[in-house]
C-alpha positions as CSV (number, residue, x, y, z in Angstrom):
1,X,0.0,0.0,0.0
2,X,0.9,3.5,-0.8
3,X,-0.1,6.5,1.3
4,X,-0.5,9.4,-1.1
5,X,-1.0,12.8,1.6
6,X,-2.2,16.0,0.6
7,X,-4.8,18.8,1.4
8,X,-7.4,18.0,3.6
9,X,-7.0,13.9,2.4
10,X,-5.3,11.0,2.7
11,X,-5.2,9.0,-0.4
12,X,-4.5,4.9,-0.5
13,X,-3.8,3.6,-3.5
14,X,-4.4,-0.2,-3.5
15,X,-3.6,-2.8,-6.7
16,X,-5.6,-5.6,-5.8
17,X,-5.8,-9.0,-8.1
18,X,-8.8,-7.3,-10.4
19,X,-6.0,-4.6,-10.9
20,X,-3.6,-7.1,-12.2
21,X,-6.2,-8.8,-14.2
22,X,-6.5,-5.4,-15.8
23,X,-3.0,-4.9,-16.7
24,X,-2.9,-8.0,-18.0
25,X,-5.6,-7.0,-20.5
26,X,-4.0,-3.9,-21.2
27,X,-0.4,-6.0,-21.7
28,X,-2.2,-8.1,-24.2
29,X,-3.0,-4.9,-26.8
30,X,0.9,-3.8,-25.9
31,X,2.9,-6.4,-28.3
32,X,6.8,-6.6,-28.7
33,X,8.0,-4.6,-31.7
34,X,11.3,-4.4,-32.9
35,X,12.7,-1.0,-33.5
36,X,9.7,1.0,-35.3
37,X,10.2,1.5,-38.8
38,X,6.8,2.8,-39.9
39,X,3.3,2.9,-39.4
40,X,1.4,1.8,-42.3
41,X,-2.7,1.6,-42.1
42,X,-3.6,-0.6,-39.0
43,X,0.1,-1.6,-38.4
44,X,2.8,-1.0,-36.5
45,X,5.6,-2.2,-38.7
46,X,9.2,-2.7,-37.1
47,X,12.4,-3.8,-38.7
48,X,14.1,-7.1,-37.4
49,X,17.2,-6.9,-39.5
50,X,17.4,-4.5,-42.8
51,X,20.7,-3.9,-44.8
52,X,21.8,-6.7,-46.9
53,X,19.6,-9.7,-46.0
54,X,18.5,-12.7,-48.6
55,X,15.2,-12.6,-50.6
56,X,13.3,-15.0,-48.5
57,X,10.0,-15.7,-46.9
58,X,10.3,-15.8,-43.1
59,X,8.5,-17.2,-40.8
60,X,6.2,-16.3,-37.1
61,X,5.0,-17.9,-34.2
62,X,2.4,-17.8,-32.2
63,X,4.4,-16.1,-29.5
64,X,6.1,-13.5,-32.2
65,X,8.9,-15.1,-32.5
66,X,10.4,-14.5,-36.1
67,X,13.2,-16.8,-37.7
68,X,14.8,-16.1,-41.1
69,X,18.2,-16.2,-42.9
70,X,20.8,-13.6,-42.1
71,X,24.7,-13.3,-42.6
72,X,25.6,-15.7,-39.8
73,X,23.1,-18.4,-41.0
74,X,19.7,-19.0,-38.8
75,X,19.0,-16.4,-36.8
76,X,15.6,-15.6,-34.9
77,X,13.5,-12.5,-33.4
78,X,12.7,-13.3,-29.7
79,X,10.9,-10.7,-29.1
80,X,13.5,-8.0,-27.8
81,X,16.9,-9.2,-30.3
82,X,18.1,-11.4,-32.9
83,X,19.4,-14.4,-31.6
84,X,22.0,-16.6,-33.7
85,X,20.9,-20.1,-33.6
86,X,23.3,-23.5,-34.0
87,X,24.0,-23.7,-37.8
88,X,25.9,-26.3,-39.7
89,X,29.3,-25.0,-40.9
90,X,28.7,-26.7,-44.6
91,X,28.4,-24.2,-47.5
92,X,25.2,-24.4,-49.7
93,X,21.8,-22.7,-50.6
94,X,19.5,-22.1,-47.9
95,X,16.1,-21.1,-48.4
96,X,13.3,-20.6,-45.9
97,X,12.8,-21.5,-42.7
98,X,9.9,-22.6,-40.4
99,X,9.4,-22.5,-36.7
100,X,6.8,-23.6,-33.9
101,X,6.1,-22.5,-31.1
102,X,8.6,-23.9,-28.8
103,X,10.9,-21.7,-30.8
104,X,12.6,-25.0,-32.9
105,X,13.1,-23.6,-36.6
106,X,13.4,-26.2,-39.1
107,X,15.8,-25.2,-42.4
108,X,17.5,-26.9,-45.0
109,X,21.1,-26.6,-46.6
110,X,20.2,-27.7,-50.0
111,X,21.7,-31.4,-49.1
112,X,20.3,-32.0,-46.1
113,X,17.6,-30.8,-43.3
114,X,17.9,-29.6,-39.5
115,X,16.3,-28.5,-36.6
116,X,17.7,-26.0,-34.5
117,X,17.0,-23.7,-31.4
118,X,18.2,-20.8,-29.0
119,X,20.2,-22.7,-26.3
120,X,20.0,-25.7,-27.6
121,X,21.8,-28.1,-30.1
122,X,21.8,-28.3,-34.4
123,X,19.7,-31.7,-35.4
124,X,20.2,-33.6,-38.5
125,X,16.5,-34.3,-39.7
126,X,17.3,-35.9,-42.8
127,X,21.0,-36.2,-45.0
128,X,22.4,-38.9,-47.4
129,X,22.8,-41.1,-45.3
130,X,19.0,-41.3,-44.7
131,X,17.8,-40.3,-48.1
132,X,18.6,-41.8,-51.8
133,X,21.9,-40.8,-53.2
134,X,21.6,-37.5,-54.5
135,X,18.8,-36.0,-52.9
136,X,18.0,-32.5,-53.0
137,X,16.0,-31.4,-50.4
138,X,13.8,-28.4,-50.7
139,X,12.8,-25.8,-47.1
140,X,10.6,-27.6,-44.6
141,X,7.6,-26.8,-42.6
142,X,7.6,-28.3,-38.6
143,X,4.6,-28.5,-36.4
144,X,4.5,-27.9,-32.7
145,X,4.7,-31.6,-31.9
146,X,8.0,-31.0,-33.7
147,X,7.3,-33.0,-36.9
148,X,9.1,-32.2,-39.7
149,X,7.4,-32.5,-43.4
150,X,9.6,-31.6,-46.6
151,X,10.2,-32.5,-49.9
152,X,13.5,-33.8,-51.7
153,X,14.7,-35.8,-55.0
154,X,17.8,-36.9,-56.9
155,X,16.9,-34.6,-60.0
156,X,20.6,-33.5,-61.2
157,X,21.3,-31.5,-63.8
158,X,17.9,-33.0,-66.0
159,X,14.8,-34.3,-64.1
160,X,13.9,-35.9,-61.6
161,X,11.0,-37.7,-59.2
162,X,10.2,-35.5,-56.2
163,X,9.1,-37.2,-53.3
164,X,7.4,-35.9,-50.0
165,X,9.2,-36.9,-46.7
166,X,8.1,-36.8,-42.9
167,X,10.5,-37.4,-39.8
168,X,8.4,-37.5,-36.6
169,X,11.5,-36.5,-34.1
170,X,13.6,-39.5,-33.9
171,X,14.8,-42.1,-36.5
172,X,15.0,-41.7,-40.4
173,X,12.2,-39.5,-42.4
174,X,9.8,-41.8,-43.3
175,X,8.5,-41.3,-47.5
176,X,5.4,-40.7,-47.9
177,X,4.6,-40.6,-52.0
178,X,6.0,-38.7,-54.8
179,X,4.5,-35.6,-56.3
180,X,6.0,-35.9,-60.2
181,X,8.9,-35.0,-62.0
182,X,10.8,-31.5,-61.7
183,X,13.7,-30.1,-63.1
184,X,16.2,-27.4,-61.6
185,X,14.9,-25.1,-63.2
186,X,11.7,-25.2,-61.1
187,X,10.5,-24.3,-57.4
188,X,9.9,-28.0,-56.3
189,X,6.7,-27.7,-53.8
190,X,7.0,-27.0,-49.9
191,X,4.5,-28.8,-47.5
192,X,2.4,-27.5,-44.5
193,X,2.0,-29.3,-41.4
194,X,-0.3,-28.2,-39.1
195,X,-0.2,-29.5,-34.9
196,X,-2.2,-32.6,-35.7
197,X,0.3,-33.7,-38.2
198,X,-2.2,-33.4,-41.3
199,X,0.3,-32.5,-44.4
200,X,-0.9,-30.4,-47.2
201,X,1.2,-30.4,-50.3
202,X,1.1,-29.7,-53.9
203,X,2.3,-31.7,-57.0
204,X,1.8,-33.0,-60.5
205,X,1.9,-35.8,-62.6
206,X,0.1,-37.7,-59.7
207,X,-2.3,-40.8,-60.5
208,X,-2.5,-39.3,-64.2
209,X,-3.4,-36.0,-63.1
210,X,-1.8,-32.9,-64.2
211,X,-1.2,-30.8,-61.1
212,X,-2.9,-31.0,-57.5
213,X,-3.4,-30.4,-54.1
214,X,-3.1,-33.8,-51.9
215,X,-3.4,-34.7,-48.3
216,X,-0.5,-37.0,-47.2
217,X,-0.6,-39.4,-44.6
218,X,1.8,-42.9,-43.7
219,X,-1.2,-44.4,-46.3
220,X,0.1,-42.0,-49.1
221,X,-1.4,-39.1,-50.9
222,X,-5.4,-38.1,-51.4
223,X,-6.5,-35.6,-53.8
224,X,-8.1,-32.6,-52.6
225,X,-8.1,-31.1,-56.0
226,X,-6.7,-31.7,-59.1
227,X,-6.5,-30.4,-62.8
228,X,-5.7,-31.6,-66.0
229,X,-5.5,-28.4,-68.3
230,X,-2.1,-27.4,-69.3
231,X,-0.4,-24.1,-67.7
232,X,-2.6,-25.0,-64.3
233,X,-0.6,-24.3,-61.6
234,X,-0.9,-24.3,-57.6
235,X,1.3,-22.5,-54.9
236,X,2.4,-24.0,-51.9
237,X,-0.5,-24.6,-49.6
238,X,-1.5,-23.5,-45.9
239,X,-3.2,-25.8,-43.4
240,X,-4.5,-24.5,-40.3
241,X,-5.0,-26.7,-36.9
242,X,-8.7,-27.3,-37.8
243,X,-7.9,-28.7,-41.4
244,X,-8.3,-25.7,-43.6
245,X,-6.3,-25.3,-46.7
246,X,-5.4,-22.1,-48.5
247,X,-3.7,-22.0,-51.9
248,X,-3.5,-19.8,-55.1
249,X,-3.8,-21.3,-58.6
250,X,-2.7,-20.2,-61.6
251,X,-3.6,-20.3,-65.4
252,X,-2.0,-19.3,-68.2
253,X,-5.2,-17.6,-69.5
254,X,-7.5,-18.3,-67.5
255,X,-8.7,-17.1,-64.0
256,X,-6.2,-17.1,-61.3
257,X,-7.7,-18.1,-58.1
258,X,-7.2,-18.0,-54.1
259,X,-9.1,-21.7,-53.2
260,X,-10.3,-22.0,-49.1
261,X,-11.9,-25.2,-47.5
262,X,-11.8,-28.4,-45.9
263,X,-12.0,-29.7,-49.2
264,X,-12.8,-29.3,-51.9
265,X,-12.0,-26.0,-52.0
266,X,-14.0,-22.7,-52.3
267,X,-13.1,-19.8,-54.5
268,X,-12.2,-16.8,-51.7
269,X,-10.9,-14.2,-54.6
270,X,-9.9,-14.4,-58.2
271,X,-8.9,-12.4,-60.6
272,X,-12.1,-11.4,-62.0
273,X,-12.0,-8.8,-59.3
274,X,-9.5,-5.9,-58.2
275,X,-6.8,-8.4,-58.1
276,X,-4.6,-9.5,-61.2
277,X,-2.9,-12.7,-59.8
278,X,-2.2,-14.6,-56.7
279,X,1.0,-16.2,-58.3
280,X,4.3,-15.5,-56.5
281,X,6.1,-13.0,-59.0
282,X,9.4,-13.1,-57.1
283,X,10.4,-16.7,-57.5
284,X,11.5,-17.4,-54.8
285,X,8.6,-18.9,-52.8
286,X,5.7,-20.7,-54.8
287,X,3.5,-20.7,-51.4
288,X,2.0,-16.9,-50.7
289,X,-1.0,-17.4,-48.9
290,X,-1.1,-17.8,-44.8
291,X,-4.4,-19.1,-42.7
292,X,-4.3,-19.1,-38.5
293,X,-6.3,-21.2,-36.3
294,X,-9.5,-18.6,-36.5
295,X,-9.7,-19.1,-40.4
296,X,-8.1,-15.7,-41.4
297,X,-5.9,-14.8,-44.1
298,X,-2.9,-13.1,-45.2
299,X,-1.6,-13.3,-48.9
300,X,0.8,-11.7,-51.4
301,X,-1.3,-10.5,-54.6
302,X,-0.8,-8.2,-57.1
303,X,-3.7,-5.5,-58.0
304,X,-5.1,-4.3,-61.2
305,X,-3.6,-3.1,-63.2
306,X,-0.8,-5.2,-63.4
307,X,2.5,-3.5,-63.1
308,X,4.9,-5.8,-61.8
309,X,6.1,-5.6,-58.3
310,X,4.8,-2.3,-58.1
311,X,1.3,-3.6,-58.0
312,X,1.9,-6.2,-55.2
313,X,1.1,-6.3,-51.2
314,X,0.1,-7.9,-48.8
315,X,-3.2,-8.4,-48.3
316,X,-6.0,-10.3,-45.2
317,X,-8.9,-9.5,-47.4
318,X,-10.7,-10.0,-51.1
319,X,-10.9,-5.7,-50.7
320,X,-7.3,-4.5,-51.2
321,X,-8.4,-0.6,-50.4
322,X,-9.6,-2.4,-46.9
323,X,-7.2,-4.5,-46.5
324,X,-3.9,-4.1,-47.5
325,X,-1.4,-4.4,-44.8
326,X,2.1,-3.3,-47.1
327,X,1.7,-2.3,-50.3
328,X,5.0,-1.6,-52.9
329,X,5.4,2.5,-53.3
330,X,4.8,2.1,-48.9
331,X,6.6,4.7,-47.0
332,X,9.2,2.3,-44.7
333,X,12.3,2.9,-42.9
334,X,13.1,6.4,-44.4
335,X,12.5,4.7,-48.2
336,X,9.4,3.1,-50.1
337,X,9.0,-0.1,-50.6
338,X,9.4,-1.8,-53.8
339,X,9.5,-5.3,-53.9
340,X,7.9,-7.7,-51.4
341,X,7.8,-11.5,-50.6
342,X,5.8,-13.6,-48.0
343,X,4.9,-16.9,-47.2
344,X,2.3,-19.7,-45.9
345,X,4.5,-19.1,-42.1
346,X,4.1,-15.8,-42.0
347,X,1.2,-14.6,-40.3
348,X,0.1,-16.3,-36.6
349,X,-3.0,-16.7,-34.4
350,X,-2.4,-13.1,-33.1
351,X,-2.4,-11.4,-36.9
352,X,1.3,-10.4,-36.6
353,X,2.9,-10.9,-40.1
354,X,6.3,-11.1,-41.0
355,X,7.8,-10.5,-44.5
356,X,10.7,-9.9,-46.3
357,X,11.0,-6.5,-48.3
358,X,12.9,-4.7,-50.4
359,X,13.4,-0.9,-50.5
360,X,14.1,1.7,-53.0
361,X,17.3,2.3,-51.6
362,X,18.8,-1.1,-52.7
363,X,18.3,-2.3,-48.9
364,X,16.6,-5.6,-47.8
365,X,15.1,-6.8,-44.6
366,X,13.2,-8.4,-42.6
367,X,9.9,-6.8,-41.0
368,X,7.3,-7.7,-38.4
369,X,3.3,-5.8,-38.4
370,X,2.1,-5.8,-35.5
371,X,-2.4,-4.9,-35.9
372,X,-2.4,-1.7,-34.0
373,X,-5.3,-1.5,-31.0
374,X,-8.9,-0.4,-32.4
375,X,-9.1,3.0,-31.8
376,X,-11.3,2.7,-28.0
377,X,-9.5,-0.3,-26.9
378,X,-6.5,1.3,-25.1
379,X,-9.0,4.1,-24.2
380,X,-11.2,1.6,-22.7
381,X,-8.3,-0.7,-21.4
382,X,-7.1,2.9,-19.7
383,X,-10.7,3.8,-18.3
384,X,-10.8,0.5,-16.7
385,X,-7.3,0.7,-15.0
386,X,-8.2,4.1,-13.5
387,X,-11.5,2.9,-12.1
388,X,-9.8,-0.3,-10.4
389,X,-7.0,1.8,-9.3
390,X,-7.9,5.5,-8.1
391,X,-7.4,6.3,-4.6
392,X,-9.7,5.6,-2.0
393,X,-9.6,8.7,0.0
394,X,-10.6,9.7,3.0
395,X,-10.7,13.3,5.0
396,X,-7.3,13.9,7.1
397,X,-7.6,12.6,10.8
């Protein structure tokens, strides 16, 4: 207790546990945020790292925690820093990472797969010596169970079968079908896993279909959808903990679509509307659509009319006017932005999306949006706190 004296009162100034329970509320609206680099519509948009960093997608947690690719190898936001994480000391592509909420990111080093975490020790998911000779693996998704679902194949130079791959924790990766013939010169597709181990994934040439979307399990691969017109092409797809899929097809002159369901799959948007395509421009992810646990969304598109990366963003609605969260031509970090990439890791139950951008400047980085309070909930939050907490005064004795 505090005694607060002055005039003709005495003042005590009591936090009780209905105090705390309001500063918990109020906590819960006040979200960490790396070093503010703008504030763009309903976001609060802070830089994690920004100079020279990789074109990829990165990936979020449900507790904010942000891991990605930087100049020392995995690295991950925890909230207050960037943390370097155990990394293999092997030379080699690296592409995208994934993490759960235990903070264990899952990567891959072109040859072979790992897990890795903050204090703790690198893990060798999957390598030639537990995949055919030759395998090139492609970046894996991981679940909070700490399953770890990813695709790999002995293509070389030519083509090759690519085949989808699980390793529950312990033990060799376990193969779980193939999904068709690729070549180099192609994005071979990255699963989704979500915390009941259901895997979504995308492929072709499967059964005598052209290109699909499949649920894998130990008993192999079932079609969601699938398509047999030429130029028909789908993204990496998003699962949710209840079962829902998001992913964006593409034609070559035909509608391009955003698909969400339990299967089979609705049309959410297409391009029909204000948006041109849903297809990743950048090349450097084939999966650009996110779904959390309550069913929303957050994708990369690119409005009418088309113009490139100029006309892309990031978007959590069918109405980009309402819902764009980053847009290229956005004011950020004393620049604009113009290019943009994001992936099916990248937003998490809280809304907070992470994405890699690059500016006009010639810099790159890596940024977390953080939704901003409705305009009367830290107003209300506030009104609250002062009613639990004003001092109960009483006349001078």
């Amino acid at each position: 207790m505090r005694l607060i004296t002055g005039g003709r009162y005495n003042c005590a100034l009591i936090l009780s546990r209905t105090v705390c329970v309001a500063i918990a509320a109020l906590s819960m609206v006040l979200i960490d945020q790396p070093v503010r680099a703008s504030i763009i519509r309903g976001y609060d948009v802070g830089d994690i790292a920004v100079g020279t960093v990789a074109h990829q997608v990165p990936a979020i947690n449900n507790l904010g925690k942000v891991s990605f690719l930087g100049g020392g190898g995995v690295q991950m936001w925890d909230g207050s820093t960037v943390v370097q994480l155990p990394t293999p000391g092997v030379t080699g592509f690296k592409l995208n990472t994934a993490i759960n909420d235990s903070g264990v990111v899952a990567f891959m080093t072109g040859l072979a797969v790992y897990t890795t975490r903050a204090g703790g020790s690198l893990v060798t998911v999957a390598n030639g010596s537990s995949l055919p000779a030759g395998t090139i693996v492609n970046s894996p998704a991981i679940n909070n169970a700490g399953s770890v679902a990813f695709t790999g194949g002995a293509y070389g130079f030519t083509s090759g079968t690519i085949y989808l791959y699980q390793w529950s924790g312990s033990g060799n990766p376990t193969q779980l079908g193939s999904l068709g013939t690729y070549d180099l010169s192609e994005m071979t597709p990255r699963p989704s896993i979500n915390s009941s181990g259901t895997i979504v994934i995308t492929g072709r040439n499967i059964g005598g279909q052209k290109t699909g979307v499949y649920l894998a399990s130990s008993a192999g691969l079932s079609p969601v959808i699938t398509s047999n017109t030429f130029g028909n092409a789908f993204g990496d797809a998003a699962i949710n903990a209840n079962g829902v899929m998001a992913v964006s097809k593409a034609t070559l002159s035909g509608t391009d679509q955003l698909l969400v369901g339990t299967g089979p799959l609705s049309v959410y948007s297409d391009s029909t509307g204000p948006f041109s395509t849903f297809r990743d421009e950048t090349g450097y992810s084939e999966g650009n659509v996110s779904i959390n646990t309550s069913g929303n969304l957050a994708f990369l598109a690119y409005t009418k009319p088309y113009n490139g990366f100029a006309s892309g963003g990031i978007f959590t609605g069918a109405d980009p006017t309402n819902s764009a969260v980053v847009r290229a031509g956005d004011p950020l970090d004393g620049s604009t932005i113009s290019e943009l990439d994001f992936g099916p890791f990248g937003m998490n139950d809280n809304g907070q999306i992470t994405f890699w951008a690059k500016l006009a400047d010639g810099r790159t980085g890596i940024y977390l949006a953080n939704p901003t309070p409705e305009p009367g909930m830290l107003g209300g939050v506030a009104t609250l706190l002062f009613m639990l907490v004003r001092p109960r005064c009483h006349p001078s004795r």
